[in-house]
C-alpha positions in Angstrom: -5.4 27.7 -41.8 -5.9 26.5 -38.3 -9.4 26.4 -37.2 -11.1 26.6 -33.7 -14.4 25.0 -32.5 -14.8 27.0 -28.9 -18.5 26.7 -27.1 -20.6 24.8 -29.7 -23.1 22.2 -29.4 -22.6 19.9 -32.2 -25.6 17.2 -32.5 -28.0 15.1 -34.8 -25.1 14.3 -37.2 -24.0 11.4 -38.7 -20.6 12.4 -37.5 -20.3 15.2 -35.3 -17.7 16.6 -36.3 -15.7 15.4 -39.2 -11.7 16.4 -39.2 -10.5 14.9 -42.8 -7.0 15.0 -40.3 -6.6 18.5 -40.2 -5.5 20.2 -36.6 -8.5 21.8 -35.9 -8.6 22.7 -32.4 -12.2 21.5 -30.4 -12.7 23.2 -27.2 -15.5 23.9 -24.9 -17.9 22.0 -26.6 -20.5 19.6 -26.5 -20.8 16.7 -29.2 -24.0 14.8 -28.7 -26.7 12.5 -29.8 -24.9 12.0 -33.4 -26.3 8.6 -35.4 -22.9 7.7 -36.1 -19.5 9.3 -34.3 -18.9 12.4 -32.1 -15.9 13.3 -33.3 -13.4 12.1 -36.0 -10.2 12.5 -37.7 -9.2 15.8 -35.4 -5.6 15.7 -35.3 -5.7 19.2 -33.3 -6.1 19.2 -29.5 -9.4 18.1 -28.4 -10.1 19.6 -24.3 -12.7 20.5 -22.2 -15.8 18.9 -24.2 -18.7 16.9 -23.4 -18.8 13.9 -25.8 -21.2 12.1 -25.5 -25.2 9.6 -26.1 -23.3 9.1 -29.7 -24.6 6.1 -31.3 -20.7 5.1 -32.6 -17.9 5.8 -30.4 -17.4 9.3 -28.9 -14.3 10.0 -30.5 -12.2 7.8 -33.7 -9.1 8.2 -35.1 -7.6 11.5 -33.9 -4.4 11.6 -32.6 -4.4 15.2 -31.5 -4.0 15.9 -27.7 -7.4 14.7 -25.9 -8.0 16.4 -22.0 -10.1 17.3 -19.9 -13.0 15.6 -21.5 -15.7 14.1 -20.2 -16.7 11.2 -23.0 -19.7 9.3 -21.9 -22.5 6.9 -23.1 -21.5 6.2 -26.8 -20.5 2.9 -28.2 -16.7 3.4 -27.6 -15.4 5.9 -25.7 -11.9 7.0 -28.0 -11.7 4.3 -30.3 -7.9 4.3 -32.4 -7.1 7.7 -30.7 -3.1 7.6 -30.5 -2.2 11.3 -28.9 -1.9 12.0 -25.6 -5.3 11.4 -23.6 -5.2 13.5 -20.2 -7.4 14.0 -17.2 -10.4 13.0 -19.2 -13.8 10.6 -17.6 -14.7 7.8 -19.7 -17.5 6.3 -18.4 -20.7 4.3 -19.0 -19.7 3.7 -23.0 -21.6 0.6 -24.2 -18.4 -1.4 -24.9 -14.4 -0.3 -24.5 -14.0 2.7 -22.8 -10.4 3.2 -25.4 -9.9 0.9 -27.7 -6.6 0.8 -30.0 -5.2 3.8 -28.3 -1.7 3.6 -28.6 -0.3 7.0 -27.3 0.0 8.3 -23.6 -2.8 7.8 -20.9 -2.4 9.8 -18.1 -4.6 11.0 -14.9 -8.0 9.5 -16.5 -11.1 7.9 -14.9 -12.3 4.6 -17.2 -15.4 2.9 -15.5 -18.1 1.1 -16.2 -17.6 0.2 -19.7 -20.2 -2.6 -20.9 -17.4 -4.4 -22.1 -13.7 -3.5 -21.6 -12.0 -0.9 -19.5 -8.8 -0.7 -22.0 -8.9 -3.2 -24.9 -6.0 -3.7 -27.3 -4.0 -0.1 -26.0 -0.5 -0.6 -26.4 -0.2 2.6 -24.3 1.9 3.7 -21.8 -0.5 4.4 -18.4 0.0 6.5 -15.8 -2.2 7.3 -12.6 -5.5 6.6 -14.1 -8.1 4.7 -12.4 -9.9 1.4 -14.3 -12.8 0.2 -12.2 -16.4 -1.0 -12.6 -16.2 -2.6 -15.9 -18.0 -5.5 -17.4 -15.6 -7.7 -19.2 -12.5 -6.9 -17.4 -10.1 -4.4 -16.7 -7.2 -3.9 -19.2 -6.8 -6.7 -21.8 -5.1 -7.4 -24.5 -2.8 -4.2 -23.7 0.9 -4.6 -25.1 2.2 -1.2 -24.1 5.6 -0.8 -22.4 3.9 0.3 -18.4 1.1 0.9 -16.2 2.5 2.6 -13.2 0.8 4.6 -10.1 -2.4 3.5 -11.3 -5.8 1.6 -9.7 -7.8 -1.3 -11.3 -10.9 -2.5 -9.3 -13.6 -3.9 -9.0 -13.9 -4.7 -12.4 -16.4 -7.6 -13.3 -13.8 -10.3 -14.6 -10.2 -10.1 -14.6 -8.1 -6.5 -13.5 -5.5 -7.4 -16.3 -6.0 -10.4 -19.0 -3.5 -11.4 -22.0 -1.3 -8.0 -21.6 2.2 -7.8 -21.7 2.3 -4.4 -19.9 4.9 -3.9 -17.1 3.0 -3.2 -14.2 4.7 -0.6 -11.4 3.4 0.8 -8.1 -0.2 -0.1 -8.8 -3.6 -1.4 -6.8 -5.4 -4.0 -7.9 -8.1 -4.9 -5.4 -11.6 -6.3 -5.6 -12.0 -7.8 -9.0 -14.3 -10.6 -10.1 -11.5 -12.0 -11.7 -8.0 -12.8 -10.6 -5.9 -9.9 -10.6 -3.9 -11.3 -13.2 -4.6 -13.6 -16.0 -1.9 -15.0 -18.5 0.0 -11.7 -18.0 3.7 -11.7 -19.1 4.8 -8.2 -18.1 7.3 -7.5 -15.0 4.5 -7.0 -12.0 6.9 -5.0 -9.1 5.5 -3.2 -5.9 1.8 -4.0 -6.3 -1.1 -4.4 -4.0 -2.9 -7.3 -5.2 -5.5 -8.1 -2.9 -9.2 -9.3 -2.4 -9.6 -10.7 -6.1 -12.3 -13.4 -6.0 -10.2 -15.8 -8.2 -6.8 -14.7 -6.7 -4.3 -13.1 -7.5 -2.2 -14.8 -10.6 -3.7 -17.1 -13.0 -0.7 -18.5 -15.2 1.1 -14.9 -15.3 4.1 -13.2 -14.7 5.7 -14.2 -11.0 5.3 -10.3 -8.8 8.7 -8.6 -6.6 8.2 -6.5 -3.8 4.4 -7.0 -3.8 1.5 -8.6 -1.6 -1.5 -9.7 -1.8 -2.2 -9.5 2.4 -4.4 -7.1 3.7 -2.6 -3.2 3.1 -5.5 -1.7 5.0 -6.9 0.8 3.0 -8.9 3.7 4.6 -11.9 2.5 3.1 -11.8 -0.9 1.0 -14.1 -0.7 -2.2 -17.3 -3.1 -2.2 -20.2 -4.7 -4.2 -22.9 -3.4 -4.4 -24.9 -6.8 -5.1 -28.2 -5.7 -5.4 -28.0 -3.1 -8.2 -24.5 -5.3 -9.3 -22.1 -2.2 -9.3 -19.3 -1.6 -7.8 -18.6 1.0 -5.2 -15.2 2.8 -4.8 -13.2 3.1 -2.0 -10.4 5.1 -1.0 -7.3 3.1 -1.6 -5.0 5.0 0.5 -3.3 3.2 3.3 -3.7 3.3 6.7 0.0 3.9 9.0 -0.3 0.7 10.1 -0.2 -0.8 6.5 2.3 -3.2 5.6 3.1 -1.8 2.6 4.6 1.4 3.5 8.2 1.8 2.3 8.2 -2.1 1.9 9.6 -1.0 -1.8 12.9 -1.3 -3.5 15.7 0.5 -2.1 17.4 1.7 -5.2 14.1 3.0 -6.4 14.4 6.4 -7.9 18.2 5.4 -9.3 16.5 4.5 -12.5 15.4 7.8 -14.7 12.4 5.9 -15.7 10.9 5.7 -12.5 7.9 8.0 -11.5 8.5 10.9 -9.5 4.6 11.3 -8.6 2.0 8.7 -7.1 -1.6 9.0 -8.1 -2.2 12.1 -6.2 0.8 13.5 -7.7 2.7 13.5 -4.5 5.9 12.6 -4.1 7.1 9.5 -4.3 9.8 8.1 -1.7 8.2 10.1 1.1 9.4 7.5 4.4 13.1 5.2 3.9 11.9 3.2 0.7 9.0 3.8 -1.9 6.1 2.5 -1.0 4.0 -0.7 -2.7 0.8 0.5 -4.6 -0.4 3.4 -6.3 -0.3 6.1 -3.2 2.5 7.2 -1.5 2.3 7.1 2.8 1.8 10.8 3.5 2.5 10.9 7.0 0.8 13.1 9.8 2.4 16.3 10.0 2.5 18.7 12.5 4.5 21.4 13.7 4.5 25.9 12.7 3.6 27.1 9.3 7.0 27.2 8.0 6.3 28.1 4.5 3.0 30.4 5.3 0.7 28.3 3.1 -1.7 28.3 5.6 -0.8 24.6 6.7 1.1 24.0 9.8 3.0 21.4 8.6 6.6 20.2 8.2 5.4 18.2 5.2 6.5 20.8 2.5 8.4 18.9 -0.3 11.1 22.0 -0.1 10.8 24.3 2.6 13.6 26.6 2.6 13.3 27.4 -1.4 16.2 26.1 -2.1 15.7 23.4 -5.0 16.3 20.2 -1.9 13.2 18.6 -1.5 13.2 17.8 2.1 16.8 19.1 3.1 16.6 21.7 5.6 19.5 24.3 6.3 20.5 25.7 9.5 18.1 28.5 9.8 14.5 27.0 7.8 13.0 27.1 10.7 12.7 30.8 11.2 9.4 32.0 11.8 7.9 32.9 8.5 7.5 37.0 7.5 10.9 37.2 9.1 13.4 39.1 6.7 16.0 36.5 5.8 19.3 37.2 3.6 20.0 35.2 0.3 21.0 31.9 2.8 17.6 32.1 4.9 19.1 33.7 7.9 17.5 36.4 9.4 19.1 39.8 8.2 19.3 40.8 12.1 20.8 37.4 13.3 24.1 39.1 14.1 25.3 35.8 16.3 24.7 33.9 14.0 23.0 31.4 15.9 19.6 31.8 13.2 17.8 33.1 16.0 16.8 37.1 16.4 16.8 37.9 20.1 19.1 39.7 23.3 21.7 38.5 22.0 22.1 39.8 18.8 21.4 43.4 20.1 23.9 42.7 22.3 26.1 41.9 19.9 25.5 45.0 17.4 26.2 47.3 20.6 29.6 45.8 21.3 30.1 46.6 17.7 29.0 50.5 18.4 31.0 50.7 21.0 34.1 48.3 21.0 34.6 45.5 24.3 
């Protein structure tokens, strides 16, 4: 039997909620104020709950999917948790935010952990941000990538003694160095503004700086209280980092498609360096009517190209258009709907 937890508040437990590794799915629901752990041993997906004030860690030893949770002042936040953890906020646990969590982080928020950020994940990481924590960023990691990701302003060290390749990520205002004895491949990454530096006897970087990429707004200490404020690590046009990638980026299947917005990647010549992609200004008519005027769209004529346009995408949209894109009453054939055409379909009535 498959059971479902939807809309409870589970509190002043021992354990929450205790699994025994069943598939139990938890949804909805708030786990909170237990004297030992929030949740453990669900193997079942655990989304859209509130875990949190437990006295152990929020959730231990469930390797169900975890999303869209917001997992906050326990001991741990996911402790042993090898599933996929998605789109979740870990924030303000008392020591790691995920410990031993060996599956698939993606799209997550880990800050101010009293210790840790990631400790001991042999994960793969995708665009999730690690910022604000006490002891470091991610350490002891051993997974096979970080990519499209942020780590900042974390109070020692953005990476220490992981072996993680690091791709297309920002690592920018730690206490730390950016890097300490790291052995993974470090490729297209901002690494600027640490207050040790940038490398401390780690892995030599390609196609990645440490000068200034001028970010829109450049996070910051906030020394009196001693936290760290975020900024917004986008780029400005004048950065030096746009398309300053590799050129044969995207040849390789294993290369992300999606920076940490989850736009494309590859937008300009080259990919760019660091976890955002260069979205440049756009202007021009509403091609595809969805209310922006832009000439951005990542395929505008529907046709499967991102990018590509044929030889009539730019007519005006709410036009009729044939299977092709061209305007059922573009009898020329010149994609535009005008004199001509009528005078065409009368010579056609009538004969020359």
């Amino acid at each position: 039997m498959h059971a479902t937890l939807n809309g409870f508040t589970v509190t002043g437990g021992a354990i929450g909620i205790h699994g025994n590794g069943t598939d139990a799915t938890i949804q909805n629901s708030v786990v909170r104020d237990n004297s030992w752990i929030g949740i453990q041993e669900v193997n079942g997906p655990i989304r859209d709950c509130k875990i949190k004030d437990n006295i152990g860690a929020g959730v231990s030893g469930s390797d169900g999917t975890i999303s869209g949770c917001l997992i906050s002042n326990n001991a741990d936040g996911l402790y042993l948790c090898d599933g996929v953890i998605s789109g979740c906020q870990v924030l303000n646990n008392r020591e790691h935010g995920l410990e031993s969590c060996d599956g698939f982080i993606q799209g997550c928020v880990v800050s101010n952990s009293g210790r840790y950020g990631l400790y001991r994940c042999n994960a793969t990481i995708s665009r999730t941000i690690v910022s604000g924590n006490s002891w470091g960023g991610v350490v002891s990691c051993d997974g096979s990538r970080i990519d499209n990701s942020i780590v900042a302003g974390n109070k020692s060290s953005a990476f220490g003694s992981s072996s993680l390749d690091v791709l297309n990520c920002t690592i920018t205002g730690n206490r730390g160095f950016g890097f300490a004895s790291h052995t993974g491949e470090i490729k297209q990454c901002i690494i600027w503004d640490n207050d040790d530096g940038a490398l401390s006897n780690s892995t030599t970087p390609t196609l990645s700086g440490t000068v200034n990429p001028y970010f829109v707004q450049p996070g910051h200490w906030n020394n009196i209280d001693d936290v760290w404020i975020e900024g917004d690590y986008h780029v400005a046009g004048d950065s030096p980092y746009i398309d300053a990638g590799s050129p044969l980026y995207g040849g390789d299947p294993g290369d992300p498609t999606e920076d940490l917005d989850g736009n494309p990647r590859v937008v300009g010549v080259r990919v760019d360096i660091g976890a955002y992609e260069f979205q440049a200004p756009c202007e021009g008519e509403d091609f595809d009517g969805d209310g922006l005027a832009d000439i951005c769209d990542s395929d505008i004529d529907n046709d499967g190209v991102g990018n590509t346009l044929d030889p009539c995408d730019f007519t005006p949209f709410g036009v009729p258009v044939d299977s092709t894109g061209r305007p059922h009453a573009d009898l020329n054939l010149d994609c535009v709907v005008d004199l001509r055409d009528f005078a065409t379909f009368m010579i056609s009535m009538t004969g020359p």
